[in-house]
BAKE-911292 format. One record per residue: residue number from 1; y, z, x of N, C-alpha, C, O, CB in turn. Coordinates in nm, 3 decimals, m for minus. Glycine has a CB too. Layout:
! residues N
+-----+---------+---------+---------+----------+---------+---------+---------+---------+---------+---------+---------+---------+----------+---------+---------+
| num | n_north |    n_up |  n_east | ca_north |   ca_up | ca_east | c_north |    c_up |  c_east | o_north |    o_up |  o_east | cb_north |   cb_up | cb_east |
+-----+---------+---------+---------+----------+---------+---------+---------+---------+---------+---------+---------+---------+----------+---------+---------+
| NUM |       Y |       Z |       X |        Y |       Z |       X |       Y |       Z |       X |       Y |       Z |       X |        Y |       Z |       X |
...
+-----+---------+---------+---------+----------+---------+---------+---------+---------+---------+---------+---------+---------+----------+---------+---------+
This chain:
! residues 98
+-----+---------+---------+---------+----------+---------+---------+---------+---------+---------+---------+---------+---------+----------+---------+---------+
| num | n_north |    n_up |  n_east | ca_north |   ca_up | ca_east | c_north |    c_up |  c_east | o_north |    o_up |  o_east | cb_north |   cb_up | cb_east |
+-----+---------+---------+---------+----------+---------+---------+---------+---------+---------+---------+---------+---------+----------+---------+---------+
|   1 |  m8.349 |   1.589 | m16.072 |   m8.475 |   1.533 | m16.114 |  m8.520 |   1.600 | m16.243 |  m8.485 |   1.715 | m16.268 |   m8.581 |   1.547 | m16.004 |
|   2 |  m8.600 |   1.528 | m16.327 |   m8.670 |   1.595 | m16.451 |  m8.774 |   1.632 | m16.458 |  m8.876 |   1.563 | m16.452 |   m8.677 |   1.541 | m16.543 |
|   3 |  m8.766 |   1.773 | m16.476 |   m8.906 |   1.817 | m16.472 |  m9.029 |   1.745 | m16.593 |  m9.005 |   1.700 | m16.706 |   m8.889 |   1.983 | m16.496 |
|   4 |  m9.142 |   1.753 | m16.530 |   m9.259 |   1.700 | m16.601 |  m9.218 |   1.755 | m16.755 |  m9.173 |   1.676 | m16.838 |   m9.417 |   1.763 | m16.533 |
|   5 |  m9.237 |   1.892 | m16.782 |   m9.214 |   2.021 | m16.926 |  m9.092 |   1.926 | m16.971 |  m9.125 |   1.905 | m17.088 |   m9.154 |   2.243 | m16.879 |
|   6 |  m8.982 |   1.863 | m16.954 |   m8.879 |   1.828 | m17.020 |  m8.910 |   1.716 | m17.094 |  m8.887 |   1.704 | m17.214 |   m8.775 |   1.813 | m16.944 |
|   7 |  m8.996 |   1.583 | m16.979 |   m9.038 |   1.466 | m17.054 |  m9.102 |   1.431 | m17.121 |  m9.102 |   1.326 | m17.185 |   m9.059 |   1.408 | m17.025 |
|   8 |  m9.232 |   1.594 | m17.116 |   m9.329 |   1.570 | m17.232 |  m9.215 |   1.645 | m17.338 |  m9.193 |   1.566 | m17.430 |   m9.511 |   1.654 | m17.214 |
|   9 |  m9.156 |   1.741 | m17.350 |   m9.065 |   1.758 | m17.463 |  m9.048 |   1.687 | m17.524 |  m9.082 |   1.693 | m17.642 |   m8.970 |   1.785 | m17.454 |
|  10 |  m8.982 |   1.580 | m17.466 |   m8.912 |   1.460 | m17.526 |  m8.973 |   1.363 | m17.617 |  m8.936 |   1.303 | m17.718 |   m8.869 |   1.385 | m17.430 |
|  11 |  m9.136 |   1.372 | m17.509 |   m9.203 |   1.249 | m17.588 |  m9.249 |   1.331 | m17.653 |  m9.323 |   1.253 | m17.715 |   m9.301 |   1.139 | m17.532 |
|  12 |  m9.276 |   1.449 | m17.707 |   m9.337 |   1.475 | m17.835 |  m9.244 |   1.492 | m17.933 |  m9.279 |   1.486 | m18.051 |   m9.420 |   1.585 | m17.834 |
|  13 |  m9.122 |   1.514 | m17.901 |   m8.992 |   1.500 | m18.003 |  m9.006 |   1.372 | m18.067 |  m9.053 |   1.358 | m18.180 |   m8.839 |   1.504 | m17.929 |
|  14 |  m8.963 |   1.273 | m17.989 |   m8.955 |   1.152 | m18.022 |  m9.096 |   1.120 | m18.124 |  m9.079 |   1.063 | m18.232 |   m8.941 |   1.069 | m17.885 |
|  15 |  m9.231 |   1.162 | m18.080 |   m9.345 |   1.163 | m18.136 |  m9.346 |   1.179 | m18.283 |  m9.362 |   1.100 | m18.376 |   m9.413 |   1.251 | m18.076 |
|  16 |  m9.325 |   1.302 | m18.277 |   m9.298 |   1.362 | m18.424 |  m9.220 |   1.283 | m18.570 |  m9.241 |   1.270 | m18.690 |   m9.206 |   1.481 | m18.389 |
|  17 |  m9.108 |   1.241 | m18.453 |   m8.989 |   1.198 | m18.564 |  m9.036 |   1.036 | m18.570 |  m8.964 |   0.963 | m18.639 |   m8.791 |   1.226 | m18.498 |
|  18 |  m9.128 |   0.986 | m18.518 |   m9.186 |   0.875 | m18.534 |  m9.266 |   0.899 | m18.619 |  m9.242 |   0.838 | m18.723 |   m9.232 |   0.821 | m18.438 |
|  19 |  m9.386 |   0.985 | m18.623 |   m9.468 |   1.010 | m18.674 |  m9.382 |   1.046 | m18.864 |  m9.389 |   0.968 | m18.960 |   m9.542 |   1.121 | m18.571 |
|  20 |  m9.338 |   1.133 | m18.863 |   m9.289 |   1.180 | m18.999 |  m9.213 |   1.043 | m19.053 |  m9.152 |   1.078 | m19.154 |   m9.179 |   1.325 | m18.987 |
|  21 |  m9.192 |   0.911 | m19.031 |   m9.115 |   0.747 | m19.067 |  m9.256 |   0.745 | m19.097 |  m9.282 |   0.812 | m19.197 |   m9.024 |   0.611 | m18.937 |
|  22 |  m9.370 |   0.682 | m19.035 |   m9.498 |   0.639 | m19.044 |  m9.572 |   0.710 | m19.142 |  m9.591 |   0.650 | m19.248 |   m9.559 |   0.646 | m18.924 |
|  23 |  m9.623 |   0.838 | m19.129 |   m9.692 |   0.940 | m19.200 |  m9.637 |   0.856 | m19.356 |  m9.702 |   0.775 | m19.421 |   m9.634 |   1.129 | m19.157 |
|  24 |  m9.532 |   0.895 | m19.378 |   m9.471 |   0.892 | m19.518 |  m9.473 |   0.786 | m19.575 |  m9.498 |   0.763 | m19.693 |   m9.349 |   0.926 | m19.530 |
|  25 |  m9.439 |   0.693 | m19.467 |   m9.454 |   0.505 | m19.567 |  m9.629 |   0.429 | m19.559 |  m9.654 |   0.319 | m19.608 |   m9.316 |   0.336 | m19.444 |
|  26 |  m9.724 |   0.509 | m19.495 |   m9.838 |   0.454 | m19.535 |  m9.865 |   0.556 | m19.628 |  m9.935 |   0.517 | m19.722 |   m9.941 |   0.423 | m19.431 |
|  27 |  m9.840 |   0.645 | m19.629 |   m9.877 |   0.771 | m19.742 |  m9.842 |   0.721 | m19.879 |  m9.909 |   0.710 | m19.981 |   m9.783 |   0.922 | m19.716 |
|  28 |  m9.724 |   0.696 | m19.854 |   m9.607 |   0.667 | m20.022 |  m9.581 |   0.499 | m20.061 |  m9.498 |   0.450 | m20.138 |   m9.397 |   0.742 | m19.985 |
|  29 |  m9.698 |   0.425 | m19.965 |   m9.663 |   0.286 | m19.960 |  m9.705 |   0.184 | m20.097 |  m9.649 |   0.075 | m20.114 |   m9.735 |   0.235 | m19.828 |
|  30 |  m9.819 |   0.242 | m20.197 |   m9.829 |   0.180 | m20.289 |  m9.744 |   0.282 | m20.428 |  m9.767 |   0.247 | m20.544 |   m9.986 |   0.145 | m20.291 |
|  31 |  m9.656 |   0.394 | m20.406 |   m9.625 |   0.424 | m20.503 |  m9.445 |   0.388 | m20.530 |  m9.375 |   0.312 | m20.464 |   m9.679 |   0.559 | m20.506 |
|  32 |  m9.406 |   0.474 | m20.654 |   m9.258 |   0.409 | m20.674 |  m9.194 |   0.507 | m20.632 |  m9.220 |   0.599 | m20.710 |   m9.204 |   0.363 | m20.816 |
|  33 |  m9.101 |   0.553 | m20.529 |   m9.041 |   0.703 | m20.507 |  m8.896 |   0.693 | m20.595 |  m8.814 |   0.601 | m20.601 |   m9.010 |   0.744 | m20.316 |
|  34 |  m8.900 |   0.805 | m20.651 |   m8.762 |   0.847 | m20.725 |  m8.680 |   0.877 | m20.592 |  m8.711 |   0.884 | m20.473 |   m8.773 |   0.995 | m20.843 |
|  35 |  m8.520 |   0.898 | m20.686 |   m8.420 |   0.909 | m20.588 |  m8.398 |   1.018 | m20.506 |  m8.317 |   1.006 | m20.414 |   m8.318 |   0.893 | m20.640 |
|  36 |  m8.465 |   1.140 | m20.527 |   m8.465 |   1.253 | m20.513 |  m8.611 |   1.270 | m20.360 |  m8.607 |   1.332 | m20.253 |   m8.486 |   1.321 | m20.683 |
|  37 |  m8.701 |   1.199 | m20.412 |   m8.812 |   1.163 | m20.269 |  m8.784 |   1.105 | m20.176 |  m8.807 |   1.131 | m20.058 |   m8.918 |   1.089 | m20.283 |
|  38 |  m8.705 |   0.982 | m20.244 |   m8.642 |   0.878 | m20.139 |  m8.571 |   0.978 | m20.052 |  m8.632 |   1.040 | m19.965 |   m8.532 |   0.753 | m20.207 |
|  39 |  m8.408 |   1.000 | m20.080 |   m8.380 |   1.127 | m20.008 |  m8.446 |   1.216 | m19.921 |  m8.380 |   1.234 | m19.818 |   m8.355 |   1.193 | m20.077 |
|  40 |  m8.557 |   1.282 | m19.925 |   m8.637 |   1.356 | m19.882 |  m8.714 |   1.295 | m19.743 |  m8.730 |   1.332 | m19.626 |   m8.718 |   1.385 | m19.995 |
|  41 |  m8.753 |   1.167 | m19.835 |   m8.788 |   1.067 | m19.636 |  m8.704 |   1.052 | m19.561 |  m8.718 |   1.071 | m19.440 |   m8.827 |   0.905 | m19.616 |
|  42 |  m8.580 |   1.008 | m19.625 |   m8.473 |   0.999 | m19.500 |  m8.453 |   1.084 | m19.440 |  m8.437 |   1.062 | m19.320 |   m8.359 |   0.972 | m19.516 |
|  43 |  m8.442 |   1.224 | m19.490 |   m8.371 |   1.335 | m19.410 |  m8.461 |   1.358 | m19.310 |  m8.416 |   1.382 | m19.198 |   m8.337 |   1.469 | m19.487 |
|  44 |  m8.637 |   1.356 | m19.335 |   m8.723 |   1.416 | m19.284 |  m8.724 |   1.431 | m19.107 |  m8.775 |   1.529 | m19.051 |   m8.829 |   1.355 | m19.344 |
|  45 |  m8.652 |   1.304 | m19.024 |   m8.626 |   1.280 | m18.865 |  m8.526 |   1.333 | m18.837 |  m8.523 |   1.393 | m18.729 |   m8.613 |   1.151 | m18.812 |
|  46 |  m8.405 |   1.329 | m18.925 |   m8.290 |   1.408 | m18.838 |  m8.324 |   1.599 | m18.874 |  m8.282 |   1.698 | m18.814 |   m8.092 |   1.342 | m18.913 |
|  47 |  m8.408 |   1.589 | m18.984 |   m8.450 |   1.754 | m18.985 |  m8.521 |   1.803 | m18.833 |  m8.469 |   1.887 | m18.760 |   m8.581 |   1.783 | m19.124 |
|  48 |  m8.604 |   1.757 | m18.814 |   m8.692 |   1.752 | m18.707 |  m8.575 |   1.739 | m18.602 |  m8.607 |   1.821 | m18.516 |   m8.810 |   1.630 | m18.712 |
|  49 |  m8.495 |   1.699 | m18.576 |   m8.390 |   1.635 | m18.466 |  m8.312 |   1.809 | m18.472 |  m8.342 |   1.889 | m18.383 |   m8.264 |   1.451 | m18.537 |
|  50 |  m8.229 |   1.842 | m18.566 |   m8.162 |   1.928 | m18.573 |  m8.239 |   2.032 | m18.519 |  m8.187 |   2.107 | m18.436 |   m8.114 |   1.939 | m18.687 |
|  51 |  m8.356 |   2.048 | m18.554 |   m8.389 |   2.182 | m18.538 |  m8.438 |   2.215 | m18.367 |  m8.482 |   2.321 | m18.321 |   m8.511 |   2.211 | m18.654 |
|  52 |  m8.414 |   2.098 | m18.305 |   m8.375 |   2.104 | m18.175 |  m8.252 |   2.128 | m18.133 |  m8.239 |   2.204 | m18.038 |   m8.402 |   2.011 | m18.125 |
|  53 |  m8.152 |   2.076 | m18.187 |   m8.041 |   2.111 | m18.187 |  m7.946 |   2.253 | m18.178 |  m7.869 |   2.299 | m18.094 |   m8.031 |   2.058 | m18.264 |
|  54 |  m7.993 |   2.293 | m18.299 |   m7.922 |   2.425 | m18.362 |  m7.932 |   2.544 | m18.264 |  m7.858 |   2.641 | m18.282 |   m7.994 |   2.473 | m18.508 |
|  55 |  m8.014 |   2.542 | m18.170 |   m7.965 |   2.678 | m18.071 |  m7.830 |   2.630 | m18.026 |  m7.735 |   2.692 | m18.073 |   m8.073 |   2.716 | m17.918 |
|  56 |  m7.809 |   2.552 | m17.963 |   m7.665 |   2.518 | m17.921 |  m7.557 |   2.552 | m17.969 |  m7.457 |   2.576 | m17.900 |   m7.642 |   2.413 | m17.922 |
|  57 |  m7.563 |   2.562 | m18.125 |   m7.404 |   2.587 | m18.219 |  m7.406 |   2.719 | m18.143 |  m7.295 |   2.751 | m18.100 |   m7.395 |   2.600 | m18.437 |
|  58 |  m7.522 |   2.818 | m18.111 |   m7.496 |   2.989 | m18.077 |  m7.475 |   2.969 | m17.970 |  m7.574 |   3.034 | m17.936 |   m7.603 |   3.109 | m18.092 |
|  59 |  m7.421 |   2.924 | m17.843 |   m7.402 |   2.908 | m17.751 |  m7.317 |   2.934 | m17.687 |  m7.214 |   2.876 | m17.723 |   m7.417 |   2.844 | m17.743 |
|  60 |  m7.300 |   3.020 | m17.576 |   m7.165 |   3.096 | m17.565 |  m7.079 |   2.988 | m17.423 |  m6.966 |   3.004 | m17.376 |   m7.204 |   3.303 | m17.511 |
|  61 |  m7.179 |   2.885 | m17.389 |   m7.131 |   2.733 | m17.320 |  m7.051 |   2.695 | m17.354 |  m7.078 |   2.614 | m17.443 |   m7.191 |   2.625 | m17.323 |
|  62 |  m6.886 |   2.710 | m17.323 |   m6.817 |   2.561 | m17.370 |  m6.818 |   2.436 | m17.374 |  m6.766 |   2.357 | m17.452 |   m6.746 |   2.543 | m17.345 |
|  63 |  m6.928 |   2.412 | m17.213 |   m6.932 |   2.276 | m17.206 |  m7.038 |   2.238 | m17.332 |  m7.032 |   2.122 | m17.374 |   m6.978 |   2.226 | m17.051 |
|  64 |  m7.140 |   2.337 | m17.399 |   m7.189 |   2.248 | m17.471 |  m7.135 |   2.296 | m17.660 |  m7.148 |   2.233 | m17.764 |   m7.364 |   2.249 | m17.425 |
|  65 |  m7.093 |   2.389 | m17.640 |   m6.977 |   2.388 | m17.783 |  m6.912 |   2.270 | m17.798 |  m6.921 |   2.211 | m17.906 |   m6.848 |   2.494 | m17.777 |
|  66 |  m6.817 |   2.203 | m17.662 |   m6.721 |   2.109 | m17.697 |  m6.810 |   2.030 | m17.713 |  m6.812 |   1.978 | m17.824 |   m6.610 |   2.071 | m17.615 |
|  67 |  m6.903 |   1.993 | m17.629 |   m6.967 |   1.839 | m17.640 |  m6.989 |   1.860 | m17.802 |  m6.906 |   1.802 | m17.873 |   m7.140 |   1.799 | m17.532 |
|  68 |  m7.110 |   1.951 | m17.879 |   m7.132 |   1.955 | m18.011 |  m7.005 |   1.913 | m18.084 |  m7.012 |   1.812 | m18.154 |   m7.178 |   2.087 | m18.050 |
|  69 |  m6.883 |   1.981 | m18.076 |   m6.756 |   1.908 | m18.133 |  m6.705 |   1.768 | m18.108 |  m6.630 |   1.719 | m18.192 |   m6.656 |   1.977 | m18.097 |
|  70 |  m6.740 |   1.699 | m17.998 |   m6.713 |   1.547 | m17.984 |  m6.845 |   1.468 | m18.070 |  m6.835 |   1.357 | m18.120 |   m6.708 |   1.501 | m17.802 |
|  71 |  m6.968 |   1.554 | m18.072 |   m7.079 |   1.473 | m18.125 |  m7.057 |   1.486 | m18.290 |  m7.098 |   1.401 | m18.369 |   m7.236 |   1.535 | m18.069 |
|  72 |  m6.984 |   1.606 | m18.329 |   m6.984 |   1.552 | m18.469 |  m6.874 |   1.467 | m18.536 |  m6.884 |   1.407 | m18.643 |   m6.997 |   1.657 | m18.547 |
|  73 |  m6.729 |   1.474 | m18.429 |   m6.661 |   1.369 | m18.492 |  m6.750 |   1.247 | m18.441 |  m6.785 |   1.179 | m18.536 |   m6.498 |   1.362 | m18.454 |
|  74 |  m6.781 |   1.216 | m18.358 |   m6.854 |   1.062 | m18.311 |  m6.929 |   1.032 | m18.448 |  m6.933 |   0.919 | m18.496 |   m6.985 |   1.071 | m18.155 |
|  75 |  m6.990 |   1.146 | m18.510 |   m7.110 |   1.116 | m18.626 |  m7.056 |   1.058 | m18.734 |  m7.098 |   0.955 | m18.788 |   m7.186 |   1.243 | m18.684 |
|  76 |  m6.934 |   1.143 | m18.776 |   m6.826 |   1.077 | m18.858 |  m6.804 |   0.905 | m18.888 |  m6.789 |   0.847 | m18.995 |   m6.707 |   1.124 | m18.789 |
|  77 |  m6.809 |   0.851 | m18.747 |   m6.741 |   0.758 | m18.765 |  m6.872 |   0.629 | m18.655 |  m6.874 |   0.507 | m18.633 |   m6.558 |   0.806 | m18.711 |
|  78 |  m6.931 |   0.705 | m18.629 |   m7.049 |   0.583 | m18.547 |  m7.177 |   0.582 | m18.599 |  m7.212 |   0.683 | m18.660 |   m7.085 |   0.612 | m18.381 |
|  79 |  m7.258 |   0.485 | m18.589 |   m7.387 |   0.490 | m18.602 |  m7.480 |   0.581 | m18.544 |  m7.444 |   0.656 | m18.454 |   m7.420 |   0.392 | m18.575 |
|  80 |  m7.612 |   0.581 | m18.596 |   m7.670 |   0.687 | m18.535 |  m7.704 |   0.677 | m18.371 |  m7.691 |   0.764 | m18.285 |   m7.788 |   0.709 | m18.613 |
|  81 |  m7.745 |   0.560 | m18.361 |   m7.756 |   0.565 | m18.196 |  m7.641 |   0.559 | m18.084 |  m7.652 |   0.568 | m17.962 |   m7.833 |   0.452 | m18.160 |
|  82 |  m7.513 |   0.540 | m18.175 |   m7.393 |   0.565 | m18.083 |  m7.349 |   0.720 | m18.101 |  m7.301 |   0.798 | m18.019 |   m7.263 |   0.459 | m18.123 |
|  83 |  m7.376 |   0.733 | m18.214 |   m7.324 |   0.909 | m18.189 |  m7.414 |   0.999 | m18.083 |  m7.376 |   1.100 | m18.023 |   m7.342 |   1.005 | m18.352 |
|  84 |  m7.557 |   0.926 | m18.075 |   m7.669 |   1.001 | m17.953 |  m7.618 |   0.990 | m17.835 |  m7.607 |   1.085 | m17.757 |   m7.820 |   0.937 | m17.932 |
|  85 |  m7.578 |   0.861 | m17.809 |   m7.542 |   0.842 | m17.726 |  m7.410 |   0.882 | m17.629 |  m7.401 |   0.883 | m17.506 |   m7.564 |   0.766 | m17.755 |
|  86 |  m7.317 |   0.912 | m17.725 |   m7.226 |   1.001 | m17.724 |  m7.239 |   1.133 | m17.670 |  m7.169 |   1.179 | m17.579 |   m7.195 |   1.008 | m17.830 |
|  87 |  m7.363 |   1.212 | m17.752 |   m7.354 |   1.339 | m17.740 |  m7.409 |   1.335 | m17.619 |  m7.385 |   1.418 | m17.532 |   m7.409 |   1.423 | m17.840 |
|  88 |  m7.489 |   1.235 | m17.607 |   m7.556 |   1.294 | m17.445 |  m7.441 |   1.263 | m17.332 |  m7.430 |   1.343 | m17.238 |   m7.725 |   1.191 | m17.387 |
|  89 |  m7.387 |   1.192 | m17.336 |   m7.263 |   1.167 | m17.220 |  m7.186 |   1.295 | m17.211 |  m7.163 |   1.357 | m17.108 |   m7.145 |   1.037 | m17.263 |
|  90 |  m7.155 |   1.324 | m17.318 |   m7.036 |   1.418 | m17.354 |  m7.071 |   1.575 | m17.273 |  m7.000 |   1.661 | m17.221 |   m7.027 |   1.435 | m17.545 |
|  91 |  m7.210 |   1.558 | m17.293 |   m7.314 |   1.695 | m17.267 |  m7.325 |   1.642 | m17.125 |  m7.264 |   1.730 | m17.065 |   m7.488 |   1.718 | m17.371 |
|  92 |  m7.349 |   1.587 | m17.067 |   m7.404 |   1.579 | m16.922 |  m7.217 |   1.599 | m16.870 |  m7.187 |   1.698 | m16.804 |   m7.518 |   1.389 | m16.871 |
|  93 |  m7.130 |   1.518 | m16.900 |   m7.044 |   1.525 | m16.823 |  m6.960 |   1.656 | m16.807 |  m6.915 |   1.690 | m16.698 |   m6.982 |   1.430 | m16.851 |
|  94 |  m6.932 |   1.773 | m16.997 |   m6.904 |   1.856 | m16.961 |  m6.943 |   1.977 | m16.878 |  m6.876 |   2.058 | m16.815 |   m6.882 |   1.860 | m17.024 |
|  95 |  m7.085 |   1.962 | m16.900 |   m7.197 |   2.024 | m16.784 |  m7.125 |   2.084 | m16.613 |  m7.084 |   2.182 | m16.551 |   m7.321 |   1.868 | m16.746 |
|  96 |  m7.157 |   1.896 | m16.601 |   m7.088 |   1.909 | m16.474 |  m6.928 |   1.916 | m16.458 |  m6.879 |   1.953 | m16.351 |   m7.132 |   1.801 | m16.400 |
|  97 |  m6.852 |   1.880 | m16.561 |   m6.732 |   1.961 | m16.519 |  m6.638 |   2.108 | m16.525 |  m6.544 |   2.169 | m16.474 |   m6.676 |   1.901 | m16.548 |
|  98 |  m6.726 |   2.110 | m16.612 |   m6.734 |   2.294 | m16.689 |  m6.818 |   2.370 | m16.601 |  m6.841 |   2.489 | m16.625 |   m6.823 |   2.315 | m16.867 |
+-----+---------+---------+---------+----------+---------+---------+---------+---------+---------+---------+---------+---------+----------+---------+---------+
């Protein structure tokens, strides 16, 4: 079962990285962004995303080392919601078989 603390995690994750798409295009919506800003919006959700992430690379878990290694070839070569989707399979299953 999931604890209550995990799902509000989630929804304020998700919150955020909603929020930082929104924030920025009513903010920046009547001006012209150079290529260098543009850039800067895009990155702004998977920044926020990673930095959930990144304890994991230190992780002395194999099951979740390998999964991180199946999630970045998946990234390579899938879209963003198939590589999520990926990583979370990859992560729940080595979990339980590791």
């Amino acid at each position: 079962m999931i604890s209550g603390i995990t799902v509000l995690t989630i929804l304020l994750m998700a919150s955020v990285t909603w929020l930082t798409r929104v924030i920025g295009y009513i903010g920046l919506r009547n001006r012209e962004l150079g290529p260098r800003a543009r850039a800067v919006m895009e990155a702004a959700p998977g920044c926020v995303l990673i930095s959930v992430i990144a304890p994991y690379f230190v992780t002395n878990n194999p099951a979740d080392l390998l999964a991180i290694a199946i999630t970045l070839i998946a990234a390579s070569r899938l879209s963003l919601f198939s590589t999520v989707a990926v990583g979370i399979v990859a992560a729940a299953l080595l979990r339980h078989l590791l």
